[in-house]
C-alpha positions in Angstrom: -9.2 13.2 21.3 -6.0 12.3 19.6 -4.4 9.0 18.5 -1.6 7.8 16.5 -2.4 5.4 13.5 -0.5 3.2 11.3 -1.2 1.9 8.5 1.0 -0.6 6.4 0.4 -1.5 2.4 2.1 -4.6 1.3 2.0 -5.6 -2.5 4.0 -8.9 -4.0 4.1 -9.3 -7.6 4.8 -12.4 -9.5 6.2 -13.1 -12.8 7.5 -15.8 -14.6 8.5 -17.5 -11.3 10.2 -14.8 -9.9 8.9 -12.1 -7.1 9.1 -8.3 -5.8 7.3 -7.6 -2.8 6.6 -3.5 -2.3 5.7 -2.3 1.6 4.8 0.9 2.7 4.0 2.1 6.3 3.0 5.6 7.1 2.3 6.7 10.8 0.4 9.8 11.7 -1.1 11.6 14.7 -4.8 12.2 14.4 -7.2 14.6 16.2 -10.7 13.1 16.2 -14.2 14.4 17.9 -15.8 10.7 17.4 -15.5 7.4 16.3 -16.7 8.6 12.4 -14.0 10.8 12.1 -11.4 8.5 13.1 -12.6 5.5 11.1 -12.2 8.5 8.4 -9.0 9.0 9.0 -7.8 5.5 8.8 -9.2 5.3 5.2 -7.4 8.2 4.3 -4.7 6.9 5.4 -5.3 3.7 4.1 -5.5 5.0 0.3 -2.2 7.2 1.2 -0.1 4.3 1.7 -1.9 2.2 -1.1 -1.2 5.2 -3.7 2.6 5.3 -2.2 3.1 1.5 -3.0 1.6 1.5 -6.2 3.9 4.7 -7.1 6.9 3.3 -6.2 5.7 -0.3 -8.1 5.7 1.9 -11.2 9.0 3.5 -10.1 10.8 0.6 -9.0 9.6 -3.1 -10.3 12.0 -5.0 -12.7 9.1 -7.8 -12.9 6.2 -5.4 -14.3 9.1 -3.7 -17.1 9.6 -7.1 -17.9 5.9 -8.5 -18.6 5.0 -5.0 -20.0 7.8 -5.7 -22.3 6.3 -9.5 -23.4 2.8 -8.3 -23.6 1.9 -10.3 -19.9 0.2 -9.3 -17.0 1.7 -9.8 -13.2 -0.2 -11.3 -10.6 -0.6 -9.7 -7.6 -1.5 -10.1 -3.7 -2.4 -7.2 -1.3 -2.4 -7.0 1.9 -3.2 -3.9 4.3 -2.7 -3.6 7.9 -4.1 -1.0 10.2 -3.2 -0.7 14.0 -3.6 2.6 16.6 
């Protein structure tokens, strides 16, 4: 059988009363014999688009540079949504 699945990683940070919020969505076209291999595939897909966010947080966030630099840590809220 095939399907498509989507899978979208969101990630805000907050620091010192300001916030960045990160999103990634990845879509991909599956092929899938039963109903363990395509509840496999959307964790693998699920830890894709977690590992994307989180690369481009390191890339990309002013907020974490900024409590890195004072010695602070960021709070954080995830969110991860999965559709077919």
């Amino acid at each position: 059988m095939r399907a498509v699945i989507t899978k979208r990683y969101t990630r805000k940070l907050s620091y010192n009363y300001n916030s960045e919020e990160f999103c990634t969505e990845v879509t991909k076209e599956i092929e899938y014999k039963d109903k363990t291999e395509y509840l496999a595939e959307h964790e693998k897909l699920a830890a894709q688009v977690k590992a994307l966010t989180s690369i481009d947080i390191e890339k990309n966030s002013v907020l974490l540079r900024d409590a890195a630099d004072n010695g602070d840590a960021v709070i954080t809220k995830e969110h991860t949504v999965g559709s077919h």
